[in-house]
C-alpha positions as CSV (number, residue, x, y, z in Angstrom):
1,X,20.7,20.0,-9.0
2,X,17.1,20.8,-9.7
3,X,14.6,18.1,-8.3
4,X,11.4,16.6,-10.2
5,X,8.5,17.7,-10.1
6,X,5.9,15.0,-8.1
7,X,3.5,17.1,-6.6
8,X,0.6,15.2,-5.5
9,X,2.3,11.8,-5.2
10,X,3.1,9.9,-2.1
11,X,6.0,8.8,-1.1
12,X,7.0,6.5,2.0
13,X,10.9,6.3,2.7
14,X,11.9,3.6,5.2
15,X,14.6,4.8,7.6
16,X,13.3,8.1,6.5
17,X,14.3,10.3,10.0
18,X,18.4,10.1,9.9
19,X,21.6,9.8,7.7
20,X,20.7,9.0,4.2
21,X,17.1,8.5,4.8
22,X,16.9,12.2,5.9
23,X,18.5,13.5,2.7
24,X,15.8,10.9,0.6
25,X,12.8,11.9,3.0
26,X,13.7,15.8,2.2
27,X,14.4,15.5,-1.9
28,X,10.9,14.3,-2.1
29,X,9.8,17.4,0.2
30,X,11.4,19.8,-2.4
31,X,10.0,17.7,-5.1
32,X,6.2,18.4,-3.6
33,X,6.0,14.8,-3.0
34,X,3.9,14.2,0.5
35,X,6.3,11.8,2.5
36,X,5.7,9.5,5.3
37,X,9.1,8.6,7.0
38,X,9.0,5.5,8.4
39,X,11.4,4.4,11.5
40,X,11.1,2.5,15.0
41,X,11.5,5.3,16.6
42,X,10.4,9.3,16.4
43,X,13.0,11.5,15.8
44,X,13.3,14.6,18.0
45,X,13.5,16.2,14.6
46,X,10.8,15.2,11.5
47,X,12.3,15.7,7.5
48,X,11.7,19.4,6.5
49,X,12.3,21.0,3.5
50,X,10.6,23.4,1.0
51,X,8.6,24.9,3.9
52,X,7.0,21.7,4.4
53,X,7.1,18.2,7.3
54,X,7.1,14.8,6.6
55,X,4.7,12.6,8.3
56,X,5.9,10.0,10.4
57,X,5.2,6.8,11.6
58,X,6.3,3.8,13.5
59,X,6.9,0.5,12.0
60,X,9.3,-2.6,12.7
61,X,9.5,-3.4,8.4
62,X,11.1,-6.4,9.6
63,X,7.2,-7.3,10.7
64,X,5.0,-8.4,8.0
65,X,1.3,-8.2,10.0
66,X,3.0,-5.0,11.0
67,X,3.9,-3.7,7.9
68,X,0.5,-5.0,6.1
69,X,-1.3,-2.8,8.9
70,X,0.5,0.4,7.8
71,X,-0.1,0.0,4.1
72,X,-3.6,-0.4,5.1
73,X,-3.7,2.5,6.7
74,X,-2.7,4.8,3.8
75,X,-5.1,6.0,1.0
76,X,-2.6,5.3,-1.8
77,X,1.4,5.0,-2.5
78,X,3.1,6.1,-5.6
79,X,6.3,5.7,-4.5
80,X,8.4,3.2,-1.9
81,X,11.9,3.8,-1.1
82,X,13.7,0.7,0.9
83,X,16.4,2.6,2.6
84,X,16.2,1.0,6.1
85,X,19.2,-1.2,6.7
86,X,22.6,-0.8,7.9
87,X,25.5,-3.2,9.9
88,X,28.1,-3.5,12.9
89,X,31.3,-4.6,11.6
90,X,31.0,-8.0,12.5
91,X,33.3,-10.9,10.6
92,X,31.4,-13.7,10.2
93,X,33.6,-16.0,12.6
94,X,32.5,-13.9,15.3
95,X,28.9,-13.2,16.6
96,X,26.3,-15.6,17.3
97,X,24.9,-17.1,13.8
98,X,21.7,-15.2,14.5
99,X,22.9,-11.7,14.9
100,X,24.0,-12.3,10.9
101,X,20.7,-13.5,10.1
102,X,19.2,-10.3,11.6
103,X,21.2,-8.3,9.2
104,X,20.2,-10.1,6.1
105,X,16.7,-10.3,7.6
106,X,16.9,-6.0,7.8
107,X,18.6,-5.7,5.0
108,X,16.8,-8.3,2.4
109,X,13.5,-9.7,4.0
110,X,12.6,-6.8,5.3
111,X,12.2,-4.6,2.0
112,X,10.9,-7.6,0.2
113,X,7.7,-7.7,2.9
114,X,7.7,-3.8,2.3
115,X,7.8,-3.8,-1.6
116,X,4.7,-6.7,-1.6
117,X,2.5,-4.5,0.8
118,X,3.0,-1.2,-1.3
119,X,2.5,-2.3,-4.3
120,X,-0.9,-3.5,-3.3
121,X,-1.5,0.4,-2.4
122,X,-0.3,1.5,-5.6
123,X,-2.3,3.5,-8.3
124,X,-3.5,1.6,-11.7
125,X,-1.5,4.9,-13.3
126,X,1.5,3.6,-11.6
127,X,4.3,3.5,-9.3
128,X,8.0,3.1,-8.3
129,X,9.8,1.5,-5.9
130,X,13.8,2.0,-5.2
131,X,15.7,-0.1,-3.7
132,X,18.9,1.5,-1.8
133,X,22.1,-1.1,-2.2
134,X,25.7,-0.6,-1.7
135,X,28.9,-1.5,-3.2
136,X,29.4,-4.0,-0.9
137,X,26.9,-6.2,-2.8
138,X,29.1,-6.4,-6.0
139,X,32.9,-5.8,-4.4
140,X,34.4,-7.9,-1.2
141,X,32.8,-6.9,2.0
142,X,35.3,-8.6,4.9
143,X,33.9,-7.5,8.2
144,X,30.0,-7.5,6.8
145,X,29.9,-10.8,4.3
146,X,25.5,-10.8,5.8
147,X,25.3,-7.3,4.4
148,X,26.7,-7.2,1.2
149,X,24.8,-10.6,0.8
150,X,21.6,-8.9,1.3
151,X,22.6,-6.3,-0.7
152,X,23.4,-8.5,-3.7
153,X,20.4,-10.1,-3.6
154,X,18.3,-6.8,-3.4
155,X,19.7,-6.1,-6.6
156,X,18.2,-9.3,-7.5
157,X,15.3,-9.1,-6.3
158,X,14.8,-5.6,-8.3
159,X,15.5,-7.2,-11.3
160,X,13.2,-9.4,-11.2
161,X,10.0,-7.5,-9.4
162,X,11.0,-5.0,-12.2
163,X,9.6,-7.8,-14.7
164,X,6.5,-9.6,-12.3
165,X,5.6,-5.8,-12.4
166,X,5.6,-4.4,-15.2
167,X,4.5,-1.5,-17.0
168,X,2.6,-1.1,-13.7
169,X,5.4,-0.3,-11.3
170,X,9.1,0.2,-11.9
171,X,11.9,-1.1,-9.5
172,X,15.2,-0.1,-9.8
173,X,18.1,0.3,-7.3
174,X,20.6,2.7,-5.9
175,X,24.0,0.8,-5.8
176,X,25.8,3.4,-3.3
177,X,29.3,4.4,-2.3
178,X,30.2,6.2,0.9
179,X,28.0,8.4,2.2
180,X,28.9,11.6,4.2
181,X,26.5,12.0,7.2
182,X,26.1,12.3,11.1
183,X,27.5,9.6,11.9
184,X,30.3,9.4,9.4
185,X,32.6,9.2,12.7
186,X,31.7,5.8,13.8
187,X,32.6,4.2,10.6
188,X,35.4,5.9,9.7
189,X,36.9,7.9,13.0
190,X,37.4,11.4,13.2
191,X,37.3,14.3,10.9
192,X,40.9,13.5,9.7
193,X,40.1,10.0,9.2
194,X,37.0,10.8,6.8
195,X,39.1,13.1,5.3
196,X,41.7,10.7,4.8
197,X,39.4,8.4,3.4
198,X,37.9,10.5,0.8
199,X,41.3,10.9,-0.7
200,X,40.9,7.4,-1.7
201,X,38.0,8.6,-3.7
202,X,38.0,9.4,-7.5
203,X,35.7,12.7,-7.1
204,X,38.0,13.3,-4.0
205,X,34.8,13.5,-1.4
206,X,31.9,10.9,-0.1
207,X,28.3,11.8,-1.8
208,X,25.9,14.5,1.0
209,X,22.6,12.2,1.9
210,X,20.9,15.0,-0.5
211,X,22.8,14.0,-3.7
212,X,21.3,10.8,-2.9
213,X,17.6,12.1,-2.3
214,X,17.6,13.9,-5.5
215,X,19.0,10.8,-7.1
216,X,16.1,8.9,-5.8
217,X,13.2,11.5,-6.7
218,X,14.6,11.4,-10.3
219,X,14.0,7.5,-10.5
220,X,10.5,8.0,-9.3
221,X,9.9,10.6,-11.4
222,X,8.7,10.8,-15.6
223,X,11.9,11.8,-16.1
224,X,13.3,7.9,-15.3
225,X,9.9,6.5,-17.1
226,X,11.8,4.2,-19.3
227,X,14.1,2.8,-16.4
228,X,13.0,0.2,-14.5
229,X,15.2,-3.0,-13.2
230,X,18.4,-1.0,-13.3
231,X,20.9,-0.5,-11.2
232,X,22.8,2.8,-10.7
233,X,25.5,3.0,-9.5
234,X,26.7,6.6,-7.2
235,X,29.7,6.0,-5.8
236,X,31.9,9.2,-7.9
237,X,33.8,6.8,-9.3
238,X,34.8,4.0,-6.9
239,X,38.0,3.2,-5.5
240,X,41.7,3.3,-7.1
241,X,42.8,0.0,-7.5
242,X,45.1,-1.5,-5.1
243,X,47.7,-2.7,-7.5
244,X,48.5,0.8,-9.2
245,X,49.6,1.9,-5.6
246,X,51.6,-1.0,-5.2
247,X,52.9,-0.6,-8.6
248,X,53.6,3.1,-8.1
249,X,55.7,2.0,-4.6
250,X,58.0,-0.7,-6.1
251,X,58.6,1.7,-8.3
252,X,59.9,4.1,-5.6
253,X,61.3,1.9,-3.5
254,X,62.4,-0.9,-5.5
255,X,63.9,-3.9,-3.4
């Protein structure tokens, strides 16, 4: 799949170094999109692609003076991707009440401060901003009820910033399934288990982090000019309801 063209815009991609963030930071690379990958930390590794480097920088996007300060810093932004976030499997009856309300405040607060202070950087022409969500914000999420609370309201909160800022900048979001990358393991075990687990998937595989970039460089392209507090979904086609299954084994094994 062919990116967009967005030569001469910016783009900053939050969690931009690893996983999903990597694939985003490099669509935009290949778009001709100058990107600044934002994480706590430096990779040993920045984004590459098309010959070209993404720019890093260090930023906590949980911190607002912080995150003020780096919008500050740039010349312009055209485009903001909130892809930072993430969770431990952690049922809410366990874990101290605070460690959920750092993953709502990661995966909620934090691109809400984001999306205010780069929107004050963006261009009269115009400008996007794309939210990354999950499944989990629309489906039962047992294990990490903080995280697909955040991530329904993110979906809210696109909605609504889609209309406070409009024609000016669109906001959309990226509702996603499972994602195949790096660290794949630690959610879902080894090889055999991901494997396994992709079975369970219509398209029969998890989406590659650069199905997801390109994805992303689309909505913040022309091409997606009339799309703007949407939410699309990529997750190649869900999951197979649990009841055919059990359907399909009383019919087998009748008791």
């Amino acid at each position: 799949m062919p990116v967009p063209e967005l030569t001469g815009k910016v783009a900053v991609v939050t969690g931009g170094v690893r996983g999903v963030g990597l694939g985003i930071s490099r669509a935009f690379l290949e778009a001709g999109a100058e990107v600044v990958a934002v994480a706590r930390r430096e990779p040993d590794r920045l984004p590459e692609a098309a010959g070209r480097t993404a720019r890093f920088a260090s930023l906590d996007v949980r911190d607002a003076s912080a995150a003020r300060a780096f919008a500050e810093s740039l010349d312009r932004v055209d485009v903001l991707v909130n892809n930072a976030g993430g969770t431990p499997f952690l049922p809410l009856a366990e874990g101290d009440p605070r460690t959920h309300a750092k993953i709502i405040e990661l995966n909620l607060t934090a691109p809400l401060i984001m999306s205010k202070v780069m929107y004050e950087r963006m261009p009269p022409a115009g400008g996007a901003v794309i939210m990354i969500s999950s499944v989990s914000a629309t489906r039962p999420s047992p294990g990490s009820a903080a995280y697909g609370a955040a991530k329904a309201g993110l979906e809210s909160m696109a909605a609504s910033l889609a209309v406070e800022w409009a024609p000016r900048v669109r906001v959309n979001a990226l509702k996603l399934g499972m994602v195949r990358t790096e660290q794949s393991h630690l959610h879902y075990g080894d090889e055999g288990g991901v494997e396994a687990i992709e079975r369970t998937i219509p398209v029969q595989r998890m989406a590659f982090p650069d199905e997801v970039g390109r994805v992303c460089a689309f909505l913040a392209s022309p091409l997606a000019a009339y799309i703007t507090g949407a939410t699309l979904t990529m997750h190649g086609g869900g999951e197979r309801p649990a009841f055919l299954d059990a359907a399909t084994a009383n019919k087998e094994d009748p008791k």
